[in-house]
N, C-alpha and C positions, 0 to 999 in steps of 0.2 A: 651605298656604302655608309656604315655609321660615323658618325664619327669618335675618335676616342675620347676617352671621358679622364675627367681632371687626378693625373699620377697615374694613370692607368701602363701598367709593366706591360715593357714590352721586349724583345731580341734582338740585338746586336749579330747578322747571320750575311751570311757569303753568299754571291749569286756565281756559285758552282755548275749546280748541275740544274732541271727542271724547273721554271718557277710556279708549276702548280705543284706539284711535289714537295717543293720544298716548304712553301707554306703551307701547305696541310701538314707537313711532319713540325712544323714551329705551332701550328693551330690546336695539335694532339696536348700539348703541353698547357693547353688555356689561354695562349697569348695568340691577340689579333692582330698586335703592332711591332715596330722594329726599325731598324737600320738595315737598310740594304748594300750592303759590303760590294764595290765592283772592282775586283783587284786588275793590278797592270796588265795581264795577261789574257784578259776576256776580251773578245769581239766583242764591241758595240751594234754594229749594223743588225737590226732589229730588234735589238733588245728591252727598249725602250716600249715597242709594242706588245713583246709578250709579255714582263713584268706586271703592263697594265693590267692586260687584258687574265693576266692570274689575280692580280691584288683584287680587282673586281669581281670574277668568278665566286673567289674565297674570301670576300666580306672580310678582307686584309689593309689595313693602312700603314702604309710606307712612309715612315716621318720624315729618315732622313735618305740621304745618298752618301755613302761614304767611300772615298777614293783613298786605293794606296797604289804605288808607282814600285814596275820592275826594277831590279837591282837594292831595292831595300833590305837593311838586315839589322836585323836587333839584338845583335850578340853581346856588343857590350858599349860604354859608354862612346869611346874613338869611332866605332864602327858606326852609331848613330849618327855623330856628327859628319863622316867621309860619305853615307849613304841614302839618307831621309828626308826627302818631303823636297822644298824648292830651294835650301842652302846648299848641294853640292850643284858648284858654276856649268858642269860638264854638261851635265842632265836637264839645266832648269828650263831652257825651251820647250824639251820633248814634253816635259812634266806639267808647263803651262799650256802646250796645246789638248794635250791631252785632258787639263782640268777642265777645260772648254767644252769637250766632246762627254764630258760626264754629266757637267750643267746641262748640256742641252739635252742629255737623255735624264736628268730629274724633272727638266723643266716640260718633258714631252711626257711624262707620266701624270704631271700635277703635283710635284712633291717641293715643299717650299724649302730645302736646308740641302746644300752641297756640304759635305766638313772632311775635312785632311788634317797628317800632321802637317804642319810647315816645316817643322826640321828644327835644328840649333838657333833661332834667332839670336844673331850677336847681340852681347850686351851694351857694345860701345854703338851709340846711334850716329858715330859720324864713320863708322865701317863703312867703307863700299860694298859689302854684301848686303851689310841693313840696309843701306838705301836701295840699292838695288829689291831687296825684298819688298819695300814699300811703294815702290812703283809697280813692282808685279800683283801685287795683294790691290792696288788699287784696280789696275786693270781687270783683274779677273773679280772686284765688287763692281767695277759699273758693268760688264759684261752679264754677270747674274741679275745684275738690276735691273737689267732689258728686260728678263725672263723672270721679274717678278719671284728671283730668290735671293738667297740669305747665301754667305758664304761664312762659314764656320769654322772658327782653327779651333783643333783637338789641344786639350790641356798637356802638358807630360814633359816636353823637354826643357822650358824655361820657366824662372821664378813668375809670380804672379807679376813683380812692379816691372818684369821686360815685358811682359803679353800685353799689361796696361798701357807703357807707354808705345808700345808698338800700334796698339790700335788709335789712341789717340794721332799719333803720326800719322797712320795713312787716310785718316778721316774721311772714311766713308760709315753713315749708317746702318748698313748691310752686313758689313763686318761683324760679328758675334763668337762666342763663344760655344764649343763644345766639349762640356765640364767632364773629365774624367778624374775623380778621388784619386784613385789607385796610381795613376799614371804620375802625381804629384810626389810619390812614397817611392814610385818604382826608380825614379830618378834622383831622389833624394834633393831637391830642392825646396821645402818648404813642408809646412801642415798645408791638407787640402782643404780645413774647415775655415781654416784663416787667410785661406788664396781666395775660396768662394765667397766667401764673406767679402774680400775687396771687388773680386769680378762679377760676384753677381748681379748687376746693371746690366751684362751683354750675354749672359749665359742663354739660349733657347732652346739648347737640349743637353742630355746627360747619358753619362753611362753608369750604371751601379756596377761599379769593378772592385775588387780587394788586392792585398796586396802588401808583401813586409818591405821593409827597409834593404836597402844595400847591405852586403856584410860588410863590417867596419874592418879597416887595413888593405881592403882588396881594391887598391886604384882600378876604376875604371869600370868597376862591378856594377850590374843594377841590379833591384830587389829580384821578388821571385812573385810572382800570381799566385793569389791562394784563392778558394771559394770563397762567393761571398758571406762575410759575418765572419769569416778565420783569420784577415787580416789584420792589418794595422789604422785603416782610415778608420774605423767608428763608424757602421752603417747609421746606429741610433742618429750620434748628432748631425751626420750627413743628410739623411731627411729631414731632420727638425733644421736644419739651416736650410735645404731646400723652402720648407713652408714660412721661415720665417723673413724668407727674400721675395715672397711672395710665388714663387715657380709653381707654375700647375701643368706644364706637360707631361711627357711618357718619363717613366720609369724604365731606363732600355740597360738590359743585362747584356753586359758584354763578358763573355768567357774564352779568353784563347783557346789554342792548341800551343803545347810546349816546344816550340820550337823557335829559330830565332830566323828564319828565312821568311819575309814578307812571303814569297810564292806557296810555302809549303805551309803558312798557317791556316791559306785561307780554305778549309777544307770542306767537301760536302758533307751535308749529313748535321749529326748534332752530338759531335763527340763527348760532349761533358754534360749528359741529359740528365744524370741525379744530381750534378750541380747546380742546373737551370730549376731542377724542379723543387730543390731548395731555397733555391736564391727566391724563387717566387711566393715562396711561403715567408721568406725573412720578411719582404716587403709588404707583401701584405698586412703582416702584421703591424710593420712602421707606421706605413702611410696611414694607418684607422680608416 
């Protein structure tokens, strides 16, 4: 298998249906690389070996592993914080054994990057749920660190200086970031060029997402996903801050589906194929 080469675009895609199948339909598009989406609701037991044994078949690299957890819903800002990632208390065991059972099937593939949201990280760092989150986040970096992985928190629901100090707090090296622009707009906390700009020290992968602003008056509203190049991040300066942070990994397009149900996003197939087959023409051109 090759390996990929520096910016090289790659897919942000759900491990739905076939995984030869399914990357041959990501390979039809010119992209070899990706994120392999495993939502809550997929059997693990074997999984781990067909993946392989597709990524190999089809000369396909698997960068990262990306976990989301049943009961998530992204309808609006309340529903994020009652539903996402390891801050809702009810969930957070199921949701730590299970982040377990996904490390161990990237780590049985060969893929060096687990990444999730974590959900609302409180801002107050003497909250009992931030500490608590800091002992969970610890746990599950030395557990990856057995297996020789990275564990990644997805940019989107907190400012850059709670992500920063959250990581400094649970001081594991392992710990990294997984930069999504759009996701800094969709939630209306910050510019994403000025969040990367402080985070990129820990960034090890990306997702090239777009994306407007909340509408203003509407408590509780998040933006809207647009293709990339239509929204509000600035692809331009997003890659020229990528290179000027030094960043040479994948270029990974991620494109939802419109819907606000974790289950129901994660769908087979490649529902926004003129948008990927644009997005890959933007970057190309970016990257030089």
């Amino acid at each position: 298998m090759q390996p990929i080469r520096e910016m090289e675009i790659g897919l942000m895609f759900w491990g739905e249906t076939d995984p030869a199948a399914s990357l041959r339909e990501i390979k039809s598009l010119g992209i070899r690389c990706g994120h392999l989406g495993i939502a809550g609701h997929i059997p693990l037991e074997g999984a781990a070996g067909k993946w392989k044994a597709a990524a190999e078949q089809e000369d396909f690299v698997v960068t990262n592993v990306v976990g989301s957890f049943n009961g998530e819903d992204y309808a609006d800002i309340p529903t994020v914080q009652r539903t996402v990632g390891y801050v809702p208390a009810a969930t957070r065991q199921e949701r730590e054994t299970r982040t377990y059972e996904l490390i161990d099937l990237g780590a049985a593939m060969g893929v060096g990057i687990y990444c999730c949201h974590a959900g609302y990280i409180p801002e107050d760092r003497s909250d009992p749920d931030y500490l608590a989150l800091c002992d969970m986040a610890r746990r599950i970096c030395d557990y990856a660190a057995k297996r020789d992985m990275t564990f990644a928190l997805e940019t989107g629901q907190e400012t850059a200086e709670v992500l920063d100090a959250f990581i400094k707090d649970v001081g594991r090296p392992n710990l990294k970031i997984n930069f999504d622009p759009a996701n800094i707009i969709l939630y209306g906390v910050g510019d994403p060029i000025e969040a990367l700009d402080k985070l990129g020290g820990y960034v090890v992968s990306v997702h090239c997402k777009d994306g407007i602003w909340p509408p203003k008056g509407v408590e509780g509203a998040l933006g809207t996903e647009k293709p990339l190049g239509e929204g509000e991040v600035g692809m331009e300066r997003f890659i020229a801050k990528l290179k000027e942070i030094g960043y040479t990994g994948a270029l990974t397009i991620e494109r939802e589906v419109e819907t606000t149900k974790a289950e129901e996003r994660h769908v087979a197939g490649l529902p926004h194929r003129g948008d990927v087959l644009k997005a890959v023409a933007l970057l190309e051109k970016l990257r030089g």
